[in-house]
PADOGU-706313 format. One record per atom (N, C-alpha, C): x, y, z; atom name; residue in one letter; chain. Coordinates in steps of 0.02 Angstrom, whole numbers. Example, Ala and Ser with C-alpha at 12.3 -4.5 7.8 and 13.67 -1.06 7.14 Angstrom:
% PADOGU-706313
<<660,-284,390>,'N','a','A'>
<<615,-225,390>,'CA','a','A'>
<<660,-165,390>,'C','a','A'>
<<642,-112,354>,'N','s','A'>
<<684,-53,357>,'CA','s','A'>
<<645,2,394>,'C','s','A'>
This chain:
% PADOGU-706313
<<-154,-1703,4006>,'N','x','A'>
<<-185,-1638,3995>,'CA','x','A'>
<<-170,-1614,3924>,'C','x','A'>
<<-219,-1582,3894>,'N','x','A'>
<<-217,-1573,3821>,'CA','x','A'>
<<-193,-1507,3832>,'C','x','A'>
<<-137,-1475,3770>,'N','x','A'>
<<-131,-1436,3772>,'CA','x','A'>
<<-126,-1384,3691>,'C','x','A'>
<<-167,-1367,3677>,'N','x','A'>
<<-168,-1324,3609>,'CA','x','A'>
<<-162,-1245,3600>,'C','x','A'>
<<-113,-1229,3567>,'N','x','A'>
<<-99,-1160,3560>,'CA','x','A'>
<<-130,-1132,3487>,'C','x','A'>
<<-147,-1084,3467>,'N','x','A'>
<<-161,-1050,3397>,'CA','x','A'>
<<-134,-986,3403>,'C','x','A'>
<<-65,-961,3330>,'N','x','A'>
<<-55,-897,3342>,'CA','x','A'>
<<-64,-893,3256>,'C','x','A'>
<<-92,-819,3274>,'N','x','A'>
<<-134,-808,3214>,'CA','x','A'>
<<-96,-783,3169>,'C','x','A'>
<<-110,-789,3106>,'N','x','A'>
<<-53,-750,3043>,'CA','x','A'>
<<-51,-686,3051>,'C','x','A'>
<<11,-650,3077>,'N','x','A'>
<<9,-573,3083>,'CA','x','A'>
<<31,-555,3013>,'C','x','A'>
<<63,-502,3018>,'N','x','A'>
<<92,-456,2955>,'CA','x','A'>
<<114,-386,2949>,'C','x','A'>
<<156,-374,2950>,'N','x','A'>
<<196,-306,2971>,'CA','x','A'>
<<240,-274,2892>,'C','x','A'>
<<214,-208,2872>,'N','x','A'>
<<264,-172,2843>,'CA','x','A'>
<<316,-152,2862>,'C','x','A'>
<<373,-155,2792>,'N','x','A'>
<<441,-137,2823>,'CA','x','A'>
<<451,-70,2783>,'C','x','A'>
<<509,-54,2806>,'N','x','A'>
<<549,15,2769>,'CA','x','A'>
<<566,15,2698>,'C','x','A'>
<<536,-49,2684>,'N','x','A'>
<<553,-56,2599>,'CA','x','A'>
<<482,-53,2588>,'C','x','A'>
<<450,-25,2518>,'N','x','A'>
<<391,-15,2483>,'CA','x','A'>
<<373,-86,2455>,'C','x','A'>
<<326,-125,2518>,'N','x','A'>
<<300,-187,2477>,'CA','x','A'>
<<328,-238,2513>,'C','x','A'>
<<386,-243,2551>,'N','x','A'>
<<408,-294,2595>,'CA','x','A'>
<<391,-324,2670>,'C','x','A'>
<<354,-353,2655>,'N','x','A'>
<<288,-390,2710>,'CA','x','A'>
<<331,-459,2765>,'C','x','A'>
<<341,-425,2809>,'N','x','A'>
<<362,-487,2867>,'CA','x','A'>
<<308,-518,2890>,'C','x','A'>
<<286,-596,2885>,'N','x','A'>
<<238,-618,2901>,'CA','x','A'>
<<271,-685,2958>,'C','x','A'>
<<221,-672,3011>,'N','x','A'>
<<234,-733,3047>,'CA','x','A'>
<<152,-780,3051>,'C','x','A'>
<<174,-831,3023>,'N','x','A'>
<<132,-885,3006>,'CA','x','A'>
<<89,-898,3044>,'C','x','A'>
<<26,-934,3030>,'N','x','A'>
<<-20,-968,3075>,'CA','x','A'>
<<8,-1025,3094>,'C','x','A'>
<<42,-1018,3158>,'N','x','A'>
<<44,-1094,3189>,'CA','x','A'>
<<7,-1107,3239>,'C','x','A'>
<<-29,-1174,3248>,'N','x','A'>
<<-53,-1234,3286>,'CA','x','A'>
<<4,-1282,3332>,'C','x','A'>
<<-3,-1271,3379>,'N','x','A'>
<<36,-1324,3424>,'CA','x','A'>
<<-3,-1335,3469>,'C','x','A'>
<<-6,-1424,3489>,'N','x','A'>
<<-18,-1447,3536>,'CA','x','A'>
<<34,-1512,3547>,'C','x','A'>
<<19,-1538,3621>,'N','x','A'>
<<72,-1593,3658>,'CA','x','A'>
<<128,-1626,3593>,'C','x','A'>
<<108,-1640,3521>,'N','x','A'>
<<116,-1673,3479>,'CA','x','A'>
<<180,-1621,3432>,'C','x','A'>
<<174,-1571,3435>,'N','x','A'>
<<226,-1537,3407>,'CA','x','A'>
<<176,-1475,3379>,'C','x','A'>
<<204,-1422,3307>,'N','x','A'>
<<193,-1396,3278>,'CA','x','A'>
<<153,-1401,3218>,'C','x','A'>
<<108,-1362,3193>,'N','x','A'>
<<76,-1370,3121>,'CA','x','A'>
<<110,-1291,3092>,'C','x','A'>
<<129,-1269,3044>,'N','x','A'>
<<132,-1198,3006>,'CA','x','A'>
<<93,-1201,2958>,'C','x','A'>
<<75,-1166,2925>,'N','x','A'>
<<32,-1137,2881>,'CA','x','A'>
<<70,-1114,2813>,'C','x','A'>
<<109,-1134,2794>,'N','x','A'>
<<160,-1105,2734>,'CA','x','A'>
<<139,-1042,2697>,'C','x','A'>
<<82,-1063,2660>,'N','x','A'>
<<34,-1011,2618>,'CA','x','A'>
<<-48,-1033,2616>,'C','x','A'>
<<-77,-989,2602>,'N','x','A'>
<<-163,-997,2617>,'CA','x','A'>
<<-185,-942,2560>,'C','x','A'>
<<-188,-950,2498>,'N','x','A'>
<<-219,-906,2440>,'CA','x','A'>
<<-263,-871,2483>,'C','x','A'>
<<-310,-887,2506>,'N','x','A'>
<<-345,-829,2551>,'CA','x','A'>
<<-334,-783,2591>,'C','x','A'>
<<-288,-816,2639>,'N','x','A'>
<<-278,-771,2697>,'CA','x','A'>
<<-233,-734,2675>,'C','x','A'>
<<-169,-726,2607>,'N','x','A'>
<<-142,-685,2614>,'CA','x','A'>
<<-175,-637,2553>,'C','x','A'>
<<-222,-632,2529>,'N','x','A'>
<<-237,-603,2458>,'CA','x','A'>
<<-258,-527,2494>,'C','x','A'>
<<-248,-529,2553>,'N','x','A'>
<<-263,-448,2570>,'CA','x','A'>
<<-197,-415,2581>,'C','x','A'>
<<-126,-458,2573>,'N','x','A'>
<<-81,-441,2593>,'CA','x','A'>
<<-6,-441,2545>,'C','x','A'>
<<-19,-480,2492>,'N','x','A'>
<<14,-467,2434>,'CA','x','A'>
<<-2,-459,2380>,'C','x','A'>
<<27,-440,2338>,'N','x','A'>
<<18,-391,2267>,'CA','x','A'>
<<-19,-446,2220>,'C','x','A'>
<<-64,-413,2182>,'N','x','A'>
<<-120,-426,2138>,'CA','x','A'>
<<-97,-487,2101>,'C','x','A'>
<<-4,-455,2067>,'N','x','A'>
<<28,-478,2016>,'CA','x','A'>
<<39,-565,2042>,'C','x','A'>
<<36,-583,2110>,'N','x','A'>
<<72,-654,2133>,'CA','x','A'>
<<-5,-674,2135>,'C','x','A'>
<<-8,-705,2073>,'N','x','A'>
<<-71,-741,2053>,'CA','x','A'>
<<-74,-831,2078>,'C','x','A'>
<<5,-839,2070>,'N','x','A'>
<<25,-897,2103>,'CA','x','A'>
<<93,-917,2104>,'C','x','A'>
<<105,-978,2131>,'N','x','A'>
<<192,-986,2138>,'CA','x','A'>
<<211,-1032,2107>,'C','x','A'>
<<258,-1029,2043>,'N','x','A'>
<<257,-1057,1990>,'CA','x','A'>
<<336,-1106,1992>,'C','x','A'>
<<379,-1087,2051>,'N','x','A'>
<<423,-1138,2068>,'CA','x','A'>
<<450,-1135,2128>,'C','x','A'>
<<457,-1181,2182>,'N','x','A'>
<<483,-1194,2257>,'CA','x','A'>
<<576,-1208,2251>,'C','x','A'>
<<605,-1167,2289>,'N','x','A'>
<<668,-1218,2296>,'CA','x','A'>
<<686,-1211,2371>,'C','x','A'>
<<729,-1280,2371>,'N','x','A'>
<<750,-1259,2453>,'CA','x','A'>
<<831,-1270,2458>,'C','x','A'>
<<859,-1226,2509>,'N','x','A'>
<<942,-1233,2514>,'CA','x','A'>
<<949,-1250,2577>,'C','x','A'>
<<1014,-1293,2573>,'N','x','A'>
<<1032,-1327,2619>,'CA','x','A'>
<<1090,-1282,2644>,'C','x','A'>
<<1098,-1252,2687>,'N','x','A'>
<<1170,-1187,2700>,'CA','x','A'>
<<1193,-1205,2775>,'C','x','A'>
<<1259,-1201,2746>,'N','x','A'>
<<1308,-1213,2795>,'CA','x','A'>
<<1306,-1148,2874>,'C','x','A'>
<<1323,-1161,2906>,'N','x','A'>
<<1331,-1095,2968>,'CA','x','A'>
<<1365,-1070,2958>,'C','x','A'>
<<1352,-981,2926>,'N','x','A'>
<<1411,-943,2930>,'CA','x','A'>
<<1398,-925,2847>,'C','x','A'>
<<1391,-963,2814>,'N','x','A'>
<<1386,-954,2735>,'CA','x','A'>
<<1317,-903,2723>,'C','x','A'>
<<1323,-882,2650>,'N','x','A'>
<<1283,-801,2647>,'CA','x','A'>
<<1282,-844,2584>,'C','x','A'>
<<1213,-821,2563>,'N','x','A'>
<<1180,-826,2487>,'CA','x','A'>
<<1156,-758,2466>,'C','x','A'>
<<1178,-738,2420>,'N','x','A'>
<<1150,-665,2381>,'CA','x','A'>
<<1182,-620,2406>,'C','x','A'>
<<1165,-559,2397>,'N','x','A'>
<<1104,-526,2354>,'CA','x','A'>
<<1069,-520,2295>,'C','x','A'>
<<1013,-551,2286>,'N','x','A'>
<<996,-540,2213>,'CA','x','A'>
<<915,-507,2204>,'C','x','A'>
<<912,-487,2152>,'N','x','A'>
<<828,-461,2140>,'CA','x','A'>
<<803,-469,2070>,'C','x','A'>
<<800,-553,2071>,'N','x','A'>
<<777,-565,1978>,'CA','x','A'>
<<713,-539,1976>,'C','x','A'>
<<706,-553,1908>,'N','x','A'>
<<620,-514,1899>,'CA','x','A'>
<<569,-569,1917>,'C','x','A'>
<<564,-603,1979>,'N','x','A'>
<<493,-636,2000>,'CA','x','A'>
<<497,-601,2090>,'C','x','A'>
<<433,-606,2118>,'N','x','A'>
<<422,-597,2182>,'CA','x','A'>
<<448,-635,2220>,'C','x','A'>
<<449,-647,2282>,'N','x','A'>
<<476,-700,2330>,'CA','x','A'>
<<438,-699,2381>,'C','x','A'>
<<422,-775,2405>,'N','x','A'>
<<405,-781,2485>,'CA','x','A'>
<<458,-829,2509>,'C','x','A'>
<<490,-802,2571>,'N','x','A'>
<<554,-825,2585>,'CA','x','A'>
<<541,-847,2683>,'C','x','A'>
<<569,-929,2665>,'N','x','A'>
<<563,-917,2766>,'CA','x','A'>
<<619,-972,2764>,'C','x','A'>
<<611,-1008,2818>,'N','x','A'>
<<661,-1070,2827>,'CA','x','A'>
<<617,-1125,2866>,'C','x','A'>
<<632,-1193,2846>,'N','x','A'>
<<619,-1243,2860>,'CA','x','A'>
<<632,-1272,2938>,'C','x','A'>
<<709,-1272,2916>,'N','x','A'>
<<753,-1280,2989>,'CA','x','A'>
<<798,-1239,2992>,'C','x','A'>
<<817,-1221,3044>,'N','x','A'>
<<877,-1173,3069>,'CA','x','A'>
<<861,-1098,3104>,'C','x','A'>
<<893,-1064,3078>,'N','x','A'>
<<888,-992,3064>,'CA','x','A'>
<<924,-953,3024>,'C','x','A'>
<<891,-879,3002>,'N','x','A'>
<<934,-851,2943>,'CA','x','A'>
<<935,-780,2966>,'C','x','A'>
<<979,-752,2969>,'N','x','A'>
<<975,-669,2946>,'CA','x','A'>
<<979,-660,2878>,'C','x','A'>
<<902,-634,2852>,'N','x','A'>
<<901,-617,2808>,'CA','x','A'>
<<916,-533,2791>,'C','x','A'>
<<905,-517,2729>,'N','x','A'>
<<957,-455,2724>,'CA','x','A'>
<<912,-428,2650>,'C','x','A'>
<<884,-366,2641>,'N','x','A'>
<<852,-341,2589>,'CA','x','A'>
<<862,-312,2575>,'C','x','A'>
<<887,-273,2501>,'N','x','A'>
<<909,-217,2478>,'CA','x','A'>
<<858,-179,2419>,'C','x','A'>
<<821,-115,2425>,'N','x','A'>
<<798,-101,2378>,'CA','x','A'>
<<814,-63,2324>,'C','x','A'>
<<852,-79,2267>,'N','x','A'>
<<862,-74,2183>,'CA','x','A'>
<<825,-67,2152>,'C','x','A'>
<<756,-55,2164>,'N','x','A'>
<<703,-50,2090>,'CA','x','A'>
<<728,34,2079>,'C','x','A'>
<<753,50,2013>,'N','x','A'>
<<754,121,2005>,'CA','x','A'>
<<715,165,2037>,'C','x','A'>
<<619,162,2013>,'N','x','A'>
<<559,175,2018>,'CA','x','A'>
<<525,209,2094>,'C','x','A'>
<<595,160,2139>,'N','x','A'>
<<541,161,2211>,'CA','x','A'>
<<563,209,2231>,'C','x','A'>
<<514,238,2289>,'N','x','A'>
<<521,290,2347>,'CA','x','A'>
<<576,268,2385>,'C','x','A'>
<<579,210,2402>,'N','x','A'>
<<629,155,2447>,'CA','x','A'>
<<674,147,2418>,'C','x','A'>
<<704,163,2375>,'N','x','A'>
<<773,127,2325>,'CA','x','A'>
<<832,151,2364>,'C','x','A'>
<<890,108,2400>,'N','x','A'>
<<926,126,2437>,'CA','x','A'>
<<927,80,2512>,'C','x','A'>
<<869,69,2533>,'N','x','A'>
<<838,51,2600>,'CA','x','A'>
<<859,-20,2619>,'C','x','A'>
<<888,-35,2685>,'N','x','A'>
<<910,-88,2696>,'CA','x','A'>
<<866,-126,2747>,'C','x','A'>
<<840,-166,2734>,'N','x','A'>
<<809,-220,2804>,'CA','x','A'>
<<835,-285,2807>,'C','x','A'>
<<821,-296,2887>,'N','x','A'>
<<843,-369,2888>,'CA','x','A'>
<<802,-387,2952>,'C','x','A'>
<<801,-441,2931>,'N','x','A'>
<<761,-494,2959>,'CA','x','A'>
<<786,-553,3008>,'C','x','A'>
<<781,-565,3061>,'N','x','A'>
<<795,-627,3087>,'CA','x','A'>
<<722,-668,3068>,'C','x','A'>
<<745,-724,3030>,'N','x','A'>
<<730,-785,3016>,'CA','x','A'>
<<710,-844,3064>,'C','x','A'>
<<654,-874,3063>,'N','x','A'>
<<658,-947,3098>,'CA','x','A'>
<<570,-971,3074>,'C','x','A'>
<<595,-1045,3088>,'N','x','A'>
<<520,-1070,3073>,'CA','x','A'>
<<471,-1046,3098>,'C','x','A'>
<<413,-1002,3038>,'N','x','A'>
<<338,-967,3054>,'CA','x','A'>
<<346,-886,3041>,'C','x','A'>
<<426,-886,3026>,'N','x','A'>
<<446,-814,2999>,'CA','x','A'>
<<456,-807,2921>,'C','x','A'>
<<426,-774,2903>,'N','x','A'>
<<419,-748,2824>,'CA','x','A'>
<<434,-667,2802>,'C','x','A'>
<<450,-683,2747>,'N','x','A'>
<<454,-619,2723>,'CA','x','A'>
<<448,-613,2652>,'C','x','A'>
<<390,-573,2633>,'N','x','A'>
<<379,-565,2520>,'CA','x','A'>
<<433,-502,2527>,'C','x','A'>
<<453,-515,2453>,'N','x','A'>
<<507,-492,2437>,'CA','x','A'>
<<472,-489,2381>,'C','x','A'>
<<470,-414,2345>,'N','x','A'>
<<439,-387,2289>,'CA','x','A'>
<<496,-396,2241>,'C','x','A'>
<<456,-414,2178>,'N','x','A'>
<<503,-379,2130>,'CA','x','A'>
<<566,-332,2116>,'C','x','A'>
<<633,-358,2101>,'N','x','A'>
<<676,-284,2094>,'CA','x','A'>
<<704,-285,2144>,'C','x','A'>
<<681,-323,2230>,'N','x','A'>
<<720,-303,2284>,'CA','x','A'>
<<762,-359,2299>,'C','x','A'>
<<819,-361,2322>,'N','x','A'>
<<871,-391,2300>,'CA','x','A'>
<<860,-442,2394>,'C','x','A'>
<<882,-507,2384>,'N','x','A'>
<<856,-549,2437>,'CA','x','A'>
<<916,-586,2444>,'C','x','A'>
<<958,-579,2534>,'N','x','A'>
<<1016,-638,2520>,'CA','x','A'>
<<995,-646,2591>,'C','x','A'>
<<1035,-693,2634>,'N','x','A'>
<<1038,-713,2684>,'CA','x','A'>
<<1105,-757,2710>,'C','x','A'>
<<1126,-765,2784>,'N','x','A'>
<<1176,-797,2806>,'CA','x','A'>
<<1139,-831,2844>,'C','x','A'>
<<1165,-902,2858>,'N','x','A'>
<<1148,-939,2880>,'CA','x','A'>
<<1156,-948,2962>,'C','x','A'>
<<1111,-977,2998>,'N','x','A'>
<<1146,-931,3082>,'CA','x','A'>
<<1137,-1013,3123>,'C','x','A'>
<<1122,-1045,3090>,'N','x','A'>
<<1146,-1136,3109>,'CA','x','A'>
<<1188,-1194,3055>,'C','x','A'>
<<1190,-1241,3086>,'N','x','A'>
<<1201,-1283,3030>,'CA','x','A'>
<<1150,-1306,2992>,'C','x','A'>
<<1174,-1321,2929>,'N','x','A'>
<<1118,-1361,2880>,'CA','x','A'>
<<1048,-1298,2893>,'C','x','A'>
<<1055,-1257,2883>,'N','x','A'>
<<998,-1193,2899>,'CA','x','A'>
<<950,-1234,2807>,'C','x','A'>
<<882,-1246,2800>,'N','x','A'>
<<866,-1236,2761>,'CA','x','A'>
<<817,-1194,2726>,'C','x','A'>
<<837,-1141,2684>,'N','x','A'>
<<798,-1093,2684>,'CA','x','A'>
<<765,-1093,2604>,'C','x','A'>
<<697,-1087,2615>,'N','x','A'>
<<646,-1106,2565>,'CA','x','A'>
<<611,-1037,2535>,'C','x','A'>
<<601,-1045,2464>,'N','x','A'>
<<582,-992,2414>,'CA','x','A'>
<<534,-1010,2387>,'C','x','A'>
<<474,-982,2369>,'N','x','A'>
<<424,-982,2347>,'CA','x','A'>
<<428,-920,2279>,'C','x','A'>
<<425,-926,2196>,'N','x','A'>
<<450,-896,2183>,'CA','x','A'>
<<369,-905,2130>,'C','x','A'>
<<359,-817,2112>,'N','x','A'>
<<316,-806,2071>,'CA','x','A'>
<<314,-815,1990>,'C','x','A'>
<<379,-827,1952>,'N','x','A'>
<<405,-856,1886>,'CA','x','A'>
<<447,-907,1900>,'C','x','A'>
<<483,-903,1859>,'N','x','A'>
<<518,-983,1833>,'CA','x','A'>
<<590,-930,1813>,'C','x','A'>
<<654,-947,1862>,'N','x','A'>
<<692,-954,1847>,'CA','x','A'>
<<725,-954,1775>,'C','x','A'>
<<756,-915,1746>,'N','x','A'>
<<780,-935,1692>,'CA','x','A'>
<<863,-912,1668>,'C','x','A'>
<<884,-940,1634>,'N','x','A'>
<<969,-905,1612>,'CA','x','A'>
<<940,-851,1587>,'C','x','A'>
<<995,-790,1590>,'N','x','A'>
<<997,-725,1584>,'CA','x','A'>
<<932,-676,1600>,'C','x','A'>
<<893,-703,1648>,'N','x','A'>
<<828,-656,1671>,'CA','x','A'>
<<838,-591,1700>,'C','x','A'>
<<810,-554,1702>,'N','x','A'>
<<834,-474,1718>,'CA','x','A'>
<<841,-467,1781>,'C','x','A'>
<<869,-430,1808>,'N','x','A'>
<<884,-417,1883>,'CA','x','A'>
<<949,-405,1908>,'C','x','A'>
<<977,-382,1978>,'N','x','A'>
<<1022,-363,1963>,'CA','x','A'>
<<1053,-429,2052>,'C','x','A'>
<<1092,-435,2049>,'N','x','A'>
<<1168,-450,2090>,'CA','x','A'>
<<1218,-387,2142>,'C','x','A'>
<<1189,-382,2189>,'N','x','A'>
<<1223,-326,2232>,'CA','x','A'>
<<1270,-367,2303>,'C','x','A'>
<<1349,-377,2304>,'N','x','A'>
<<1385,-404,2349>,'CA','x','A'>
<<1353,-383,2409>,'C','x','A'>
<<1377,-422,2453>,'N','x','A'>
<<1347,-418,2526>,'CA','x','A'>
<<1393,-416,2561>,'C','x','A'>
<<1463,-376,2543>,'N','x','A'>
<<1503,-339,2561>,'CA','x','A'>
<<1485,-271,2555>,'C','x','A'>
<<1473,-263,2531>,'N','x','A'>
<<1459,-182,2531>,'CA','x','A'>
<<1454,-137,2578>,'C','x','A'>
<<1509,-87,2605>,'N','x','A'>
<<1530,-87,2669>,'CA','x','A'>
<<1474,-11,2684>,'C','x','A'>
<<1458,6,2629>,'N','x','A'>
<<1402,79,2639>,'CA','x','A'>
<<1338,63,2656>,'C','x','A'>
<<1318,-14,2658>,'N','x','A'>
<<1233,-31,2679>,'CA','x','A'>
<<1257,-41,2719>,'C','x','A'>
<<1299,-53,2791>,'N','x','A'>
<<1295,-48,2854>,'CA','x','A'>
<<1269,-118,2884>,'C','x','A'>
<<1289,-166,2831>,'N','x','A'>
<<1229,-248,2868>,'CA','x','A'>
<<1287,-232,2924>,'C','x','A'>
<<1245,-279,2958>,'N','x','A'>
<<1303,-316,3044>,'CA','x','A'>
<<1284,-380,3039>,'C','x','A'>
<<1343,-395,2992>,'N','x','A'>
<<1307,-502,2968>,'CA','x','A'>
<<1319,-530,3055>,'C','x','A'>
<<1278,-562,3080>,'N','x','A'>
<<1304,-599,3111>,'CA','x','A'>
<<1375,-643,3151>,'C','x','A'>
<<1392,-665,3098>,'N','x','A'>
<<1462,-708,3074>,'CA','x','A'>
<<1504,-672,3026>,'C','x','A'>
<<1567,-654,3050>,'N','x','A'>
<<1593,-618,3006>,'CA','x','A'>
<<1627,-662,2932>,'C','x','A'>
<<1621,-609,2887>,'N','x','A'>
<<1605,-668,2810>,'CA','x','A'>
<<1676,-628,2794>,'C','x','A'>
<<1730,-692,2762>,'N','x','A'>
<<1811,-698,2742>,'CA','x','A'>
<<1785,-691,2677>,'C','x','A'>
<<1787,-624,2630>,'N','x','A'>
<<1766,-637,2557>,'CA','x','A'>
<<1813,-672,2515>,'C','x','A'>
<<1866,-697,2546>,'N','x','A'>
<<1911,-745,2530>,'CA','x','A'>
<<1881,-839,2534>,'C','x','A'>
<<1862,-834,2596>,'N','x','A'>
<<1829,-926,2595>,'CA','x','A'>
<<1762,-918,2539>,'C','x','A'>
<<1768,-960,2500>,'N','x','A'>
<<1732,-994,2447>,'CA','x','A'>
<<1691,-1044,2489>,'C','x','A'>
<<1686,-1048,2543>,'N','x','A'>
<<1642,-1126,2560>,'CA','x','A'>
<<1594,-1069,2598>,'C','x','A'>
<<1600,-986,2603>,'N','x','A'>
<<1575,-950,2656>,'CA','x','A'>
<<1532,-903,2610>,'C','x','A'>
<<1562,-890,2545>,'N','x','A'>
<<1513,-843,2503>,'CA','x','A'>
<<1564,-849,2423>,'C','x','A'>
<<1531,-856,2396>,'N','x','A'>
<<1523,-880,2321>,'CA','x','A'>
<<1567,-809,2271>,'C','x','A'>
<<1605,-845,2252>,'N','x','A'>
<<1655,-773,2194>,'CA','x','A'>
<<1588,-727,2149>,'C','x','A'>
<<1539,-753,2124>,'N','x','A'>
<<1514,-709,2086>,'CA','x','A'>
<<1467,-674,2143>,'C','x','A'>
<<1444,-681,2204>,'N','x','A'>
<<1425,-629,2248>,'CA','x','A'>
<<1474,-575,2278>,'C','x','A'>
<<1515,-599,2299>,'N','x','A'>
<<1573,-575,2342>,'CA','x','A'>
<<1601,-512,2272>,'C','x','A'>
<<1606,-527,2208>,'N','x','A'>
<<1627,-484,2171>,'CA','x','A'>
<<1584,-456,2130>,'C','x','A'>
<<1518,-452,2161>,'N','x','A'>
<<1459,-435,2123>,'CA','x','A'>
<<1449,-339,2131>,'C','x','A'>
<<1418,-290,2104>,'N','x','A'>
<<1436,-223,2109>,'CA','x','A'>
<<1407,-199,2166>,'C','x','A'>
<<1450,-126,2215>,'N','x','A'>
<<1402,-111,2262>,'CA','x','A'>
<<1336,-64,2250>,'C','x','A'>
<<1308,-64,2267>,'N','x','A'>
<<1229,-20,2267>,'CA','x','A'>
<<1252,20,2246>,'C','x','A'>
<<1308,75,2250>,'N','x','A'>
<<1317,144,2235>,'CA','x','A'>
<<1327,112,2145>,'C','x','A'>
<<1378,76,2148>,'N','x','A'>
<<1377,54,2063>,'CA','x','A'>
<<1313,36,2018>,'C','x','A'>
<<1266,0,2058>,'N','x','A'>
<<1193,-15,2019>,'CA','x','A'>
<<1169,60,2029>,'C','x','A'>
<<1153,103,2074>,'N','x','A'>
<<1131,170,2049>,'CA','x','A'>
<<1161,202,2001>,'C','x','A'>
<<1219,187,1984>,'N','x','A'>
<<1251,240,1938>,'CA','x','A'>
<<1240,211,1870>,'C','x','A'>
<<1245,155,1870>,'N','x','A'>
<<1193,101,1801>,'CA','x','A'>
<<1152,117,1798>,'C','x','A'>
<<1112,116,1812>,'N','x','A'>
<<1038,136,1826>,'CA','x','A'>
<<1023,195,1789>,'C','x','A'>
<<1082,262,1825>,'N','x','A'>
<<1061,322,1792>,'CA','x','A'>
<<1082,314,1713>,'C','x','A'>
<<1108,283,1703>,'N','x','A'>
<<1135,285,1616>,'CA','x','A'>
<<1079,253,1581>,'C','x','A'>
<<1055,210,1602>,'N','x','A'>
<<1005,183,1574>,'CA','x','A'>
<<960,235,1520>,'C','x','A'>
């Protein structure tokens, strides 16, 4: 007996200005899964003018329990995972926004997405082994690019990581995150500016 499923690309606003949770077009039948990664069409009603295209991919291989970021360089993001799962974690820093302050998070898993605008700062913990979580990034990476680094300690955004993170283990979160400034410190930069 044949069996074929189709669930259609949804898309949901979040509490951040511009941060789009998308769950993918997947195809399954007897044979496994198809996802839909990206479709220039289908999402051009749903992200910003500026992501004309995606100008470099990377993917991480993360341990269970380990946290990557917070960061918000100056390119966009489409962020999901390959294998595993992630709680992801969003902080909004653009001076500019209505939202600046605003925390979301995301549970993660294959066909779950989330754009991550400009300015808004993107980390995640890993909630399996070998979790691999994939970036779709609207520039090119570069040494000293603008943006800012906000710890994911920061005990005033209220995350509830999953796994509780030893800002002491180095194999669990990285010295220049763990000692990176809290939000209240990037606002107060900000105002001097």
């Amino acid at each position: 007996m044949k069996k074929l499923h189709i669930d259609p690309l949804e898309v949901t606003s979040s509490k951040i200005e511009g941060l789009q949770i998308i769950n993918t077009k997947m195809v399954t039948d007897n044979r496994g899964t198809v996802r839909e990664l990206y479709r220039q069409s289908s999402y051009l009603d749903y992200l910003p003018d500026t992501v004309s295209a995606w100008r470099q991919v990377n993917l991480t291989r993360t341990k269970r329990g380990a946290v990557r970021g917070l960061h918000g360089e100056a390119m966009s993001k489409l962020v999901t995972v390959a294998h595993g799962s992630a709680f992801g974690v969003y902080v909004d820093t653009r001076p500019e926004s209505k939202t600046i302050g605003e925390v979301v998070t995301v549970n993660i898993t294959p066909g779950v997405q989330v754009f991550v605008p400009q300015g808004v700062c993107n980390g995640f913990q890993a909630l399996d082994e070998d979790t691999e979580y994939l970036y779709f990034f609207d520039n090119e990476w570069i040494p000293g690019m603008s943006g800012v680094a906000l710890t994911p300690l920061d005990t005033e955004l209220e995350i509830d990581w999953p796994i509780q993170i030893d800002p002491s283990n180095l194999d669990q979160i990285s010295e220049k995150d763990s000692k990176a400034p809290s939000l209240r410190e990037i606002l107060d930069l900000q105002k001097q500016d």
